[in-house]
C-alpha positions as CSV (number, residue, x, y, z in Angstrom):
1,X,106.4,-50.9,96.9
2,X,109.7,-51.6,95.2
3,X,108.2,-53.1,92.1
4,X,107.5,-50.3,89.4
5,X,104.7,-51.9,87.7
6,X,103.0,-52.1,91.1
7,X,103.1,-48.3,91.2
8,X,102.4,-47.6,87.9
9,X,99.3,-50.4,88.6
10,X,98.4,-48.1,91.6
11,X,98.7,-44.7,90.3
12,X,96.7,-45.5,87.2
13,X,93.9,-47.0,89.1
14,X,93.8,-43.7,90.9
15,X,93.9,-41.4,88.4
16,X,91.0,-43.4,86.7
17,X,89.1,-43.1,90.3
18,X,89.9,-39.2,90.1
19,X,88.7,-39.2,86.5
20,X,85.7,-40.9,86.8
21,X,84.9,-38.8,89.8
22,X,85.7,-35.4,88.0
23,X,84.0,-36.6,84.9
24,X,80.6,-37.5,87.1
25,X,80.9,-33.9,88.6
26,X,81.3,-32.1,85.4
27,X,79.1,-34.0,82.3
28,X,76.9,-36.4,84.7
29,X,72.6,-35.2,83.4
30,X,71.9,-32.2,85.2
31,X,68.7,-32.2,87.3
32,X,65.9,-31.4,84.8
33,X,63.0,-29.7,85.4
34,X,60.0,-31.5,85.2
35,X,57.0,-30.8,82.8
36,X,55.1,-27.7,84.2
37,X,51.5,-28.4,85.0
38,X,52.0,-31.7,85.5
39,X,49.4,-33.5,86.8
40,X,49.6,-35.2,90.0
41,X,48.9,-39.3,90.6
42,X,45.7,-39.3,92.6
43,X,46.8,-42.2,94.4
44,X,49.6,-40.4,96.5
45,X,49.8,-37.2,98.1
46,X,50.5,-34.2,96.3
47,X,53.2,-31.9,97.1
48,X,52.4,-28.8,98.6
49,X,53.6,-25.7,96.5
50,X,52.1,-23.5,99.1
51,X,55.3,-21.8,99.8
52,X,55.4,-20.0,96.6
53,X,52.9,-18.4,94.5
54,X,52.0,-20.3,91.0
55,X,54.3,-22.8,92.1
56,X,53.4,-26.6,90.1
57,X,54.1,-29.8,91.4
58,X,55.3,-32.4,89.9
59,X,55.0,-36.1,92.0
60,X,56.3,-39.1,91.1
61,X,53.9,-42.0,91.1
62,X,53.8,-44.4,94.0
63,X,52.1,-47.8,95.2
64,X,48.6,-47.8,94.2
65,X,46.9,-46.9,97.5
66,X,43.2,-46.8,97.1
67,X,42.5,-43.1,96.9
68,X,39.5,-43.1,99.1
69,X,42.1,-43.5,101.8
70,X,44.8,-41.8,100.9
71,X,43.7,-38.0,101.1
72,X,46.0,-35.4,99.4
73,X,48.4,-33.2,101.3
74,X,47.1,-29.6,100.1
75,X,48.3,-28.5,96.7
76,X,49.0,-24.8,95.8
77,X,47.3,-22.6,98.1
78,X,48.1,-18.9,98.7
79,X,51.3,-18.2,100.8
80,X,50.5,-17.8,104.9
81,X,51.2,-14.5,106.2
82,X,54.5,-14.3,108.2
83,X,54.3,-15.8,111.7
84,X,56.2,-15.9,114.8
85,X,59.3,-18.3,115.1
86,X,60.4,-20.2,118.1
87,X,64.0,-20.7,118.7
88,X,65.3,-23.8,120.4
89,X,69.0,-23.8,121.9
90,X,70.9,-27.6,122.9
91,X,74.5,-28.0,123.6
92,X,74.7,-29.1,120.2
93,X,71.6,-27.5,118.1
94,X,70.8,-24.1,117.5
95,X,66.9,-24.6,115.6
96,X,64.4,-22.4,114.5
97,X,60.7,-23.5,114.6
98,X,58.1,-21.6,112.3
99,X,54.7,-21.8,113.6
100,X,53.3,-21.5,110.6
101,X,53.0,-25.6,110.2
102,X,55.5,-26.2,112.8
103,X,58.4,-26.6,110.6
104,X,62.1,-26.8,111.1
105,X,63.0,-23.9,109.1
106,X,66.6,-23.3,110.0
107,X,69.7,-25.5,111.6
108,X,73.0,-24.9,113.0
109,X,75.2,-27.5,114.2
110,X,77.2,-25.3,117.3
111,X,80.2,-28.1,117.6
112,X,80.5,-27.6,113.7
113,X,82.3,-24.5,112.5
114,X,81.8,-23.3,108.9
115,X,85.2,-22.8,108.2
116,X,88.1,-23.4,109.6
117,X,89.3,-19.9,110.3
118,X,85.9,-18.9,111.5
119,X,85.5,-21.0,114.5
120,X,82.6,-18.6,115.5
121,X,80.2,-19.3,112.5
122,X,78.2,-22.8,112.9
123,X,77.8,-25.2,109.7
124,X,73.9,-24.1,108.6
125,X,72.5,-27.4,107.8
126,X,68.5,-26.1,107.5
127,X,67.8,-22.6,105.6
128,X,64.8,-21.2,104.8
129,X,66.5,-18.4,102.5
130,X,65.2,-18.7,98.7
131,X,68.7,-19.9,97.3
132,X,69.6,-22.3,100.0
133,X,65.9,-23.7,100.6
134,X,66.3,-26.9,103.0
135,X,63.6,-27.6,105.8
136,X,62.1,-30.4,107.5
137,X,58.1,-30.2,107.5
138,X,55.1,-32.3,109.1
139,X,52.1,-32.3,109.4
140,X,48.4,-34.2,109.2
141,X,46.0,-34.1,106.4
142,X,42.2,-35.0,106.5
143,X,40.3,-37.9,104.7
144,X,37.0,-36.3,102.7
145,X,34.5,-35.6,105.1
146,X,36.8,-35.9,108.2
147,X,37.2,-32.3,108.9
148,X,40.1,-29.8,108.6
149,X,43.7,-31.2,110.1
150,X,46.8,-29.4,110.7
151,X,49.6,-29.3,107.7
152,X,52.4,-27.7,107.0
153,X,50.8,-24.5,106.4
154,X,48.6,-24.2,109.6
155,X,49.3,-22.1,112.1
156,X,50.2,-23.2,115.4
157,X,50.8,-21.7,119.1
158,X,53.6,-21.7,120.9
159,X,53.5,-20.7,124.7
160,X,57.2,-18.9,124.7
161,X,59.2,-17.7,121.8
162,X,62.9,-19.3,122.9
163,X,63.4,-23.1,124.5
164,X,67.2,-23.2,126.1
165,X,68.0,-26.6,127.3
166,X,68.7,-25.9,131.1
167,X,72.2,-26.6,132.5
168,X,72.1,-30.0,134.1
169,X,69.1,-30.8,131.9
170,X,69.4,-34.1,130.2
171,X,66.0,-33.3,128.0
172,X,63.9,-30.8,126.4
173,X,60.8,-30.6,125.3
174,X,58.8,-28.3,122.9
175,X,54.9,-28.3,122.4
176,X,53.5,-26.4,119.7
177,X,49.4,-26.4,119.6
178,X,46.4,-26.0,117.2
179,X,43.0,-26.3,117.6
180,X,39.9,-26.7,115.1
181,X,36.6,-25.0,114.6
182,X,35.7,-28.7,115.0
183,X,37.0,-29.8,118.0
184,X,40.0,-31.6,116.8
185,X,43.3,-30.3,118.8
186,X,46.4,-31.2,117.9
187,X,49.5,-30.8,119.6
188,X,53.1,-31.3,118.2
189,X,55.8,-31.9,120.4
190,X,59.4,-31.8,119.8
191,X,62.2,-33.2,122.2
192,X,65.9,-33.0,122.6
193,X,68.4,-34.3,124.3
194,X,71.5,-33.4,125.4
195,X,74.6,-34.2,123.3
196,X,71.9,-35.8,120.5
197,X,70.8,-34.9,116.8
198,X,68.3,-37.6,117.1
199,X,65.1,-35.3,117.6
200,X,61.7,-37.2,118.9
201,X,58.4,-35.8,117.2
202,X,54.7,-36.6,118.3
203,X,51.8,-35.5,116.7
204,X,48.8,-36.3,119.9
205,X,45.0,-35.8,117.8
206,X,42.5,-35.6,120.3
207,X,38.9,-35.7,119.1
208,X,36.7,-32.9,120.9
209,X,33.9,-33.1,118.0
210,X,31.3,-35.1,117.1
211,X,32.7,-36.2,113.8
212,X,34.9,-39.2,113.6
213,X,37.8,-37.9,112.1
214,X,40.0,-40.2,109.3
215,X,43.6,-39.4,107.7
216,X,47.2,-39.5,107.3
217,X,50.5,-38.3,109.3
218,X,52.9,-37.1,106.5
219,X,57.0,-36.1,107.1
220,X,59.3,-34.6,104.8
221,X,62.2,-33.2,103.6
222,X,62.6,-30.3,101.0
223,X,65.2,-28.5,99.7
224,X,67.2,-26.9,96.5
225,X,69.9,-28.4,94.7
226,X,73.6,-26.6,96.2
227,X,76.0,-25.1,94.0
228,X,78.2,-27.4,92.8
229,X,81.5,-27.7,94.8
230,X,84.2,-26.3,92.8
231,X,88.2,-26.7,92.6
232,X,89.9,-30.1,92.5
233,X,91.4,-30.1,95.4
234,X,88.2,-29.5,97.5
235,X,86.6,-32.4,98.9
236,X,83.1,-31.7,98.3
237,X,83.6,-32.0,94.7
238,X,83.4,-35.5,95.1
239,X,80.9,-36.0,97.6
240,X,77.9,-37.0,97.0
241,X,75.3,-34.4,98.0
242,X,70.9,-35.8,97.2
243,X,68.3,-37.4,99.0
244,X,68.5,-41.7,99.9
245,X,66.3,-43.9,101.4
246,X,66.7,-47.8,103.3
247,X,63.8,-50.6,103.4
248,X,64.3,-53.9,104.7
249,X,63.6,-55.4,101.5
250,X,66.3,-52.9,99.3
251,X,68.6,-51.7,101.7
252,X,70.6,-48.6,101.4
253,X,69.4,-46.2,98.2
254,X,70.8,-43.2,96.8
255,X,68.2,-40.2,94.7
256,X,70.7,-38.2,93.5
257,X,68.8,-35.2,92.1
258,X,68.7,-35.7,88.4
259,X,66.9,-38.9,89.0
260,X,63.9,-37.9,90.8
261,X,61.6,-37.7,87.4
262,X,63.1,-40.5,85.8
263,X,63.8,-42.9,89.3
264,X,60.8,-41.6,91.4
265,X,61.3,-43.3,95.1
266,X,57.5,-45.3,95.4
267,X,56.7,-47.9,97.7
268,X,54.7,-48.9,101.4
269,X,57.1,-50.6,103.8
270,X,57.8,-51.2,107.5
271,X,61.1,-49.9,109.2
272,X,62.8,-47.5,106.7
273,X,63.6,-43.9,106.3
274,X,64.2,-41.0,104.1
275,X,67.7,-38.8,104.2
276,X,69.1,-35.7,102.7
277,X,72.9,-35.9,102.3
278,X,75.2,-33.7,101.8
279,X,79.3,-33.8,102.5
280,X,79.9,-34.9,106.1
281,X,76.3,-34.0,107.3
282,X,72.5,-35.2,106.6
283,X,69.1,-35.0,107.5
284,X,66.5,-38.0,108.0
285,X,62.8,-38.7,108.9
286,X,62.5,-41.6,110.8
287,X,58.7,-43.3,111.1
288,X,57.7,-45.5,114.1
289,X,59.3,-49.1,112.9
290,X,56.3,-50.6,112.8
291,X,54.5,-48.2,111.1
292,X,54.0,-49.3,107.1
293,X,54.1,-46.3,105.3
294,X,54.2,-44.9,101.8
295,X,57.1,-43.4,100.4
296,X,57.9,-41.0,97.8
297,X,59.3,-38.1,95.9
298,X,58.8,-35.3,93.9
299,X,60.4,-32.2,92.0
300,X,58.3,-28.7,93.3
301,X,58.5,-26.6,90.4
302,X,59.2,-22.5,91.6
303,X,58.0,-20.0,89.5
304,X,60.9,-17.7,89.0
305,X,63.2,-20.2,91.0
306,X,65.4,-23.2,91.6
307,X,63.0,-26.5,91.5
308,X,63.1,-28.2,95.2
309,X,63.1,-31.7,95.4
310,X,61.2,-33.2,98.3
311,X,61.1,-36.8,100.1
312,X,58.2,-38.2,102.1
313,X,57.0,-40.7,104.3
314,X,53.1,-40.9,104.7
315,X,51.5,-42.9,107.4
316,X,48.7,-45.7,107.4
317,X,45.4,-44.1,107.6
318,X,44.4,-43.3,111.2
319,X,40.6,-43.3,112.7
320,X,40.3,-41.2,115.9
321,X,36.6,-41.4,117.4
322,X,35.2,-38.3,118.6
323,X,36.1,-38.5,122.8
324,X,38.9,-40.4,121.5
325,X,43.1,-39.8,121.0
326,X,45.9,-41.2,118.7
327,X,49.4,-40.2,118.8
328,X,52.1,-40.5,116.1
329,X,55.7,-40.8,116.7
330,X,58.7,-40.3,114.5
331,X,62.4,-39.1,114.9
332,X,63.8,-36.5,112.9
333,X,68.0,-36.7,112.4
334,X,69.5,-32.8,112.1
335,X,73.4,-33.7,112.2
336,X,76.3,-34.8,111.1
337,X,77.3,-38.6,110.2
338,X,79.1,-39.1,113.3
339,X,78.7,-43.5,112.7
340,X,78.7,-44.1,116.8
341,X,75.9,-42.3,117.2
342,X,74.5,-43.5,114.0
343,X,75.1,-47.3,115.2
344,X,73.8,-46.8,119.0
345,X,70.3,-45.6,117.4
346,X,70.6,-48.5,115.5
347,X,71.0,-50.2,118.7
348,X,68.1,-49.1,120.2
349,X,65.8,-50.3,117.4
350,X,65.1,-46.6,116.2
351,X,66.5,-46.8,112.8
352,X,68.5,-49.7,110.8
353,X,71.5,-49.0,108.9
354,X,71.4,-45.5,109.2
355,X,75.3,-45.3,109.5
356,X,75.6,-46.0,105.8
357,X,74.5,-42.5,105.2
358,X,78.6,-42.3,105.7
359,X,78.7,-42.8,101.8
360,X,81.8,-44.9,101.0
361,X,80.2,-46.6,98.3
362,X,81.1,-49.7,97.1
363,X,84.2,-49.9,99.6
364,X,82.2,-49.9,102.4
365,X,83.1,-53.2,103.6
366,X,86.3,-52.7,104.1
367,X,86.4,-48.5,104.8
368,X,83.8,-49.1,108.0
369,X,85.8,-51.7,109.4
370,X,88.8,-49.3,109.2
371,X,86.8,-46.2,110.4
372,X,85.7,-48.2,113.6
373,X,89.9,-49.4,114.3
374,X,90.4,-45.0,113.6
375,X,88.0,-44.7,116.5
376,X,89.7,-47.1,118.6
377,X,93.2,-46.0,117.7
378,X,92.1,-42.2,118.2
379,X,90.6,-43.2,121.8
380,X,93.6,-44.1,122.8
381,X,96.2,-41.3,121.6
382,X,93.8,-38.4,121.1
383,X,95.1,-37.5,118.0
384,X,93.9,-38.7,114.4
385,X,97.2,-38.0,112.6
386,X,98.9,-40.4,115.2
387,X,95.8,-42.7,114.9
388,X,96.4,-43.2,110.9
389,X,100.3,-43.6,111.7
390,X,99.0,-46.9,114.0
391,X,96.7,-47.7,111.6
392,X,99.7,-47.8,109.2
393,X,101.1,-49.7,111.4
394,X,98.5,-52.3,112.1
395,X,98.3,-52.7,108.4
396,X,102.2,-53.3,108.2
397,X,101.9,-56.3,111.1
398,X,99.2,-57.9,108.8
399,X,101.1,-57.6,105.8
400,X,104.3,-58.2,106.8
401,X,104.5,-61.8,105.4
402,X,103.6,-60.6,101.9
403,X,105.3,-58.2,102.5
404,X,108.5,-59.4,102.7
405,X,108.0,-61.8,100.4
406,X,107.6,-58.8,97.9
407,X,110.5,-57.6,99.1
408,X,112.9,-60.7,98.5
409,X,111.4,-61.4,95.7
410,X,112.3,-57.4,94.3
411,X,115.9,-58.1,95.6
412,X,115.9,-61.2,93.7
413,X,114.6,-59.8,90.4
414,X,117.5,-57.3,91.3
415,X,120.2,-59.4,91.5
416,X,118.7,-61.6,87.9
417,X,118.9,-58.5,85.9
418,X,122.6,-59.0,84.3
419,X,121.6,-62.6,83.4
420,X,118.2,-61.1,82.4
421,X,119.7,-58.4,80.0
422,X,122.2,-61.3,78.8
423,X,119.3,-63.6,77.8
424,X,117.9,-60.8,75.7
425,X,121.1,-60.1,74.0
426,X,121.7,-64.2,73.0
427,X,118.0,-64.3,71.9
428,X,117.9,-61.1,70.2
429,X,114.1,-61.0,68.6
430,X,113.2,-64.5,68.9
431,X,110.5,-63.6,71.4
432,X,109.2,-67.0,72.1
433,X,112.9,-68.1,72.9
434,X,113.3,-65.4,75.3
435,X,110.3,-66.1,77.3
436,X,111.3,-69.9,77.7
437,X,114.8,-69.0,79.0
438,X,113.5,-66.1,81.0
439,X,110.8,-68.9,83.0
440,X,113.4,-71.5,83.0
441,X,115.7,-69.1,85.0
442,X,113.1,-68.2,87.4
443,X,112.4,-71.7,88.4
444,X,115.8,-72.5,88.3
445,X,116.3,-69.4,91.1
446,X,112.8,-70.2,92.4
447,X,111.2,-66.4,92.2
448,X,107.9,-65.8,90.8
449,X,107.5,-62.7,89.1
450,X,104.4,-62.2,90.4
451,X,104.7,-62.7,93.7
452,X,105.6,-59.5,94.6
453,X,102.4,-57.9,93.0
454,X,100.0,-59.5,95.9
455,X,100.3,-57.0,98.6
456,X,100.1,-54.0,96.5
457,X,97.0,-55.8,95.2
458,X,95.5,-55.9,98.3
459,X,96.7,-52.6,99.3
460,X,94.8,-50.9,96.3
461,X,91.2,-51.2,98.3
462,X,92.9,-50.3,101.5
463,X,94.3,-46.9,100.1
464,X,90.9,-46.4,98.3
465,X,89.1,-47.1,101.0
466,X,90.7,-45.1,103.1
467,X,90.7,-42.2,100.7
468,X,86.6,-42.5,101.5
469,X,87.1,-42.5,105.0
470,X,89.5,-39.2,105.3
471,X,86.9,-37.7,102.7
472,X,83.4,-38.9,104.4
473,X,84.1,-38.9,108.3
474,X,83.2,-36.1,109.6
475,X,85.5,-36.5,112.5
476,X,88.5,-35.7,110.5
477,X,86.7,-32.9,109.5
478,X,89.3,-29.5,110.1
479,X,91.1,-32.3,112.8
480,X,94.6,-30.6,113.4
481,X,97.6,-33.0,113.8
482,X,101.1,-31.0,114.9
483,X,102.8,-28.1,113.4
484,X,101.6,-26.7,110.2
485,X,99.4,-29.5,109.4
486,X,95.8,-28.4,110.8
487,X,93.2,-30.1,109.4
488,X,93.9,-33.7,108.3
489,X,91.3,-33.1,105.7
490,X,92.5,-30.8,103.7
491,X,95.5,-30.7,101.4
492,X,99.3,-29.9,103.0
493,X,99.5,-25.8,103.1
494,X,103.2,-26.3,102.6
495,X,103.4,-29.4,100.6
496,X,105.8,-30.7,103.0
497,X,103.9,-33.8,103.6
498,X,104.0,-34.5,99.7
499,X,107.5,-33.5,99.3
500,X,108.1,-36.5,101.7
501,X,106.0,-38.9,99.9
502,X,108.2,-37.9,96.6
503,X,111.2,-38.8,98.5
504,X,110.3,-42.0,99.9
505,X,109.1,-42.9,96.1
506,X,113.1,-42.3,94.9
507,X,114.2,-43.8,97.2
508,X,111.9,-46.8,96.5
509,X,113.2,-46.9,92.8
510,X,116.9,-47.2,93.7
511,X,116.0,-50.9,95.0
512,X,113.8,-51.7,92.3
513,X,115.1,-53.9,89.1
514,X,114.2,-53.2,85.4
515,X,112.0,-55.0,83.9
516,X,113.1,-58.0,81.5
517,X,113.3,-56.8,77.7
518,X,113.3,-53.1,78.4
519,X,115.5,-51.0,76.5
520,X,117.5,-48.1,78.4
521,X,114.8,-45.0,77.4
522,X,112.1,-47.4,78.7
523,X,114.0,-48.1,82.2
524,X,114.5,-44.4,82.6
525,X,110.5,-43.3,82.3
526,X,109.4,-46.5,84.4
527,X,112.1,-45.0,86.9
528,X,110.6,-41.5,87.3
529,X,106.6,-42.2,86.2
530,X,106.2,-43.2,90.2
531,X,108.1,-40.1,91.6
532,X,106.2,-38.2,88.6
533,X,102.4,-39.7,89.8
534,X,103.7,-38.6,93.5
535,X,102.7,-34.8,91.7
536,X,99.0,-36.5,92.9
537,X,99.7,-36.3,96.3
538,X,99.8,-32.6,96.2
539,X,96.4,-32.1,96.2
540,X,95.0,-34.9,98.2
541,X,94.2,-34.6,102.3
542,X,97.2,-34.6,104.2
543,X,95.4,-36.8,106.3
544,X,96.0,-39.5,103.1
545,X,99.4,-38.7,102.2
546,X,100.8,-39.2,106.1
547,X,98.9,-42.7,105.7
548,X,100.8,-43.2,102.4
549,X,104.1,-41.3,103.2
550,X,104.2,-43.8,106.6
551,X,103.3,-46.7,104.7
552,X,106.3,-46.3,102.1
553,X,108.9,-45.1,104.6
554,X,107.9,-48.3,106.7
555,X,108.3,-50.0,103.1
556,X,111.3,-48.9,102.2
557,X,113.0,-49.3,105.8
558,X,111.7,-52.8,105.4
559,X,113.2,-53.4,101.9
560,X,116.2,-51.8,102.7
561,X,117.1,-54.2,105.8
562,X,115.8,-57.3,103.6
563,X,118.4,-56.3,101.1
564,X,121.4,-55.7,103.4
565,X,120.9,-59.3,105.0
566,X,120.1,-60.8,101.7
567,X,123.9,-59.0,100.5
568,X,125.5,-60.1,104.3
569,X,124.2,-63.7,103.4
570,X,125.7,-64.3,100.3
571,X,128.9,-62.5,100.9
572,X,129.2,-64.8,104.1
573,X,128.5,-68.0,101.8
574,X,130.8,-67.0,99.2
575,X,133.8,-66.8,101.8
């Protein structure tokens, strides 16, 4: 950009983005416990506080249901006894079942690694450890008079303790049983498939009493707040890590954790889900889409612990005859925001809009767009640092126009600034004076002054958005590109990418004019605030600064040429 004020314009917008996200991180409300003994709508189901010991809930409040129908999902009850866990094994899901309720209890993502020097250690996505509490529970609960139903407390049966998706296999499938002093049996099944984090869940009721039996399928999602993400360079300290929700009717909606007393989620519709976010990876139940069901949320209160914060989905009532069956099928999502997966289970009417979990906020528009050309790009050369150099690129073809418009209009402004600094001197003070000559000259010369700010305007959202896009998609995540630059996401280990950037910056001032009516002590700090906001790019992923770095070499190769034919031009017509 060879126009100062365009890079100030830039670099202060940035620095108020960086601000306003370190400023949300550090004195945004803390999550707040809610009331203890508080007492829980009767028209929803209570959370369970089985898990713990004197543990309170607290629910928020949602759409009045009539309570006869609605029954409650058990409050606190004493702990069950330890009991056996089932692991499951996919090519891309390591799972542990607890039989106790048939929960998901723990999750580890094997194409993941933790860290990127220790390739051998999968990201953890579900714990069941006190500090990093985080499952994925269902269950059924019984209308009054119906009988006893499975929740997430009962035990069930397993019929081997380890599932290991066969070689050649394309599915797997997992039942876990339980069966009433009543008759009612009840058989959850869990299936995977290979190369999938979509999970299918059925609950089958089959009726062996004599009782008709009446009641509610429930899913949910529990877990602690994390620590917050520390350092300003680390990437998770801007993500945003709570729970979200999408209905037809409202679309895409964050619960960050703070809210859930004040902004309790609370409503009955058709088609939507409930999610757990967290930086590059989630978690989401998925109801049948034709199934109208309740949603909410709640904060669990733990005596002698963090509070867990829960999210649930809470089926239409359900009347099984005795000699009869029902069965209830959901999805649950144990992965990481990978959108073309997202998008094909879109595509095959599971779940709407579930790519926006991919939280670019309100630059989504234009950073999905430009994820979706990364994919295409990266298809084709296998290597995401090359892919953002094309997408650089791409951007420079669309923008060449403007581009060079900006361009001659900078040499322009160049070539005025004797005549410019000559008006000042003849008009001294007289400011209104000044500003009539100054216009007069530019129509005379036929530049607009402003005409060079366009494409940097538009390039603003572009760099933004794709700031959001090397910090949310997961498939830059620890992506190498050559040499010493490793992992696209995280900042250059030898600041050699950034010491680039700086240079292309200078070089970018030597073709850029003063400004009208500056005095020598201003034209000096407008000459070196760009090369001194380039400090920025030391801490940003490298992935970002190649984009940038490429995009103002391209620039200034571009200016450059415009320049020297500009220069060849008039020299010719003055012989």
């Amino acid at each position: 950009m060879p126009s100062f004020r365009s890079l100030l314009l830039f670099a202060l917008a940035f620095v108020a983005l960086l601000l306003w996200q370190a400023w949300e991180q550090d004195y945004a409300p803390k999550p707040v416990p809610a009331p203890a003994q508080a007492t829980a709508n009767p028209a929803m189901p209570p959370v369970s506080s089985a898990e713990v010991p004197a543990a309170t809930a607290v629910a928020a409040a949602a759409a009045p249901v009539a309570a006869t129908t609605v029954p409650r999902v058990p409050e606190a009850m004493p702990p069950g006894a330890p009991a056996p866990t089932i692991s499951i094994t996919t090519d891309v899901l390591r799972l542990t079942i607890d039989t106790r309720g048939g929960s998901v209890v723990r999750a580890d993502l094997l194409d993941y690694p933790a860290d990127a020097d220790k390739k051998h250690e999968s990201v953890r996505l579900f714990d069941d450890a006190a500090p990093t509490y985080y499952v994925a529970q269902s269950g059924l609960v019984s209308a009054a008079g119906s009988g006893v139903a499975p929740d997430h407390q009962a035990l069930f049966h397993a019929a081997q303790p380890a599932y290991v998706l066969a070689p050649g296999a394309d599915e797997l499938e997992v039942p876990l049983s339980w069966t009433g002093a009543d008759g009612l049996k009840v058989t959850k099944t869990y299936t995977f498939t290979r190369g999938s984090y979509l999970i299918g869940t059925r609950q089958e009721i089959a009726n062996g009493g004599s009782v008709t039996w009446i009641g509610n399928a429930y899913r949910q999602l529990q877990r602690v707040a994390p620590p917050a993400a520390t350092g300003f360079n680390n990437p998770e300290r801007y993500a945003y890590v709570g729970a979200a929700w999408y209905s037809p009717e409202h679309k895409f909606n964050k619960l960050a954790f703070d809210k859930f007393a004040k902004e309790p989620l609370a409503g009955d519709f058709a088609g939507g889900w409930v999610a757990m976010l967290q930086h590059y990876f989630f978690s989401a139940w998925i109801p049948d889409k034709s199934e109208t069901d309740t949603y909410s949320s709640a904060v669990v209160e733990m005596a002698g612990a963090a509070p867990r914060y829960l999210v649930r989905s809470l089926s239409p009532s359900i009347t099984v005859a005795p000699g009869q069956a029902h069965r209830v099928d959901a999805h649950l999502y144990i992965g990481p925001t990978l959108l073309g997966q997202l998008e094909a289970i879109g595509d095959a009417g599971i779940a709407k809009n579930l790519a926006l979990t991919a939280d670019y906020g309100m630059l989504t528009p234009i950073a999905q767009p430009m994820h979706w050309i990364l994919l295409k790009l990266h298809a084709l050369v296998r290597n995401w640092g090359l892919a953002i150099i094309l997408l650089v690129l791409l951007i420079k073809l669309v923008m060449f126009k403007a581009s060079e418009a900006q361009y001659r209009s900078g040499a322009k402004m160049k070539k005025l600034a004797p005549r410019l600094q000559a008006l000042k001197e003849r008009y001294g003070d007289d400011k209104q004076k000044l500003s009539a000559a100054t216009m007069e000259l530019y129509q005379k010369e036929k530049i607009n002054p402003l005409g060079g700010c366009l494409p940097t305007l538009i390039q603003i959202p572009v760099f933004f958005a794709l700031y959001y896009v090397l910090l949310e998609s997961v498939e830059l995540r620890q992506a190498p590109f050559f040499g010493w630059i490793q992992n696209l996401s995280a900042p250059d280990p030898y600041y050699i990418l950034p010491l680039l950037n700086m240079a292309v910056m200078a070089g970018t001032s030597l073709f850029t004019p003063p400004s009208p009516g500056m005095d020598p002590t201003q034209q000096k700090m407008m000459r070196f605030m760009p090369i001194a906001f380039s400090v920025l790019f030391f801490v940003f992923p490298s992935g970002l600064v190649l984009y940038y770095a490429v995009n103002g070499g391209l620039g200034l190769l571009q200016q450059w040429i415009i320049t020297r034919r500009m220069e060849a031009a008039e020299a010719k017509a003055a012989r």
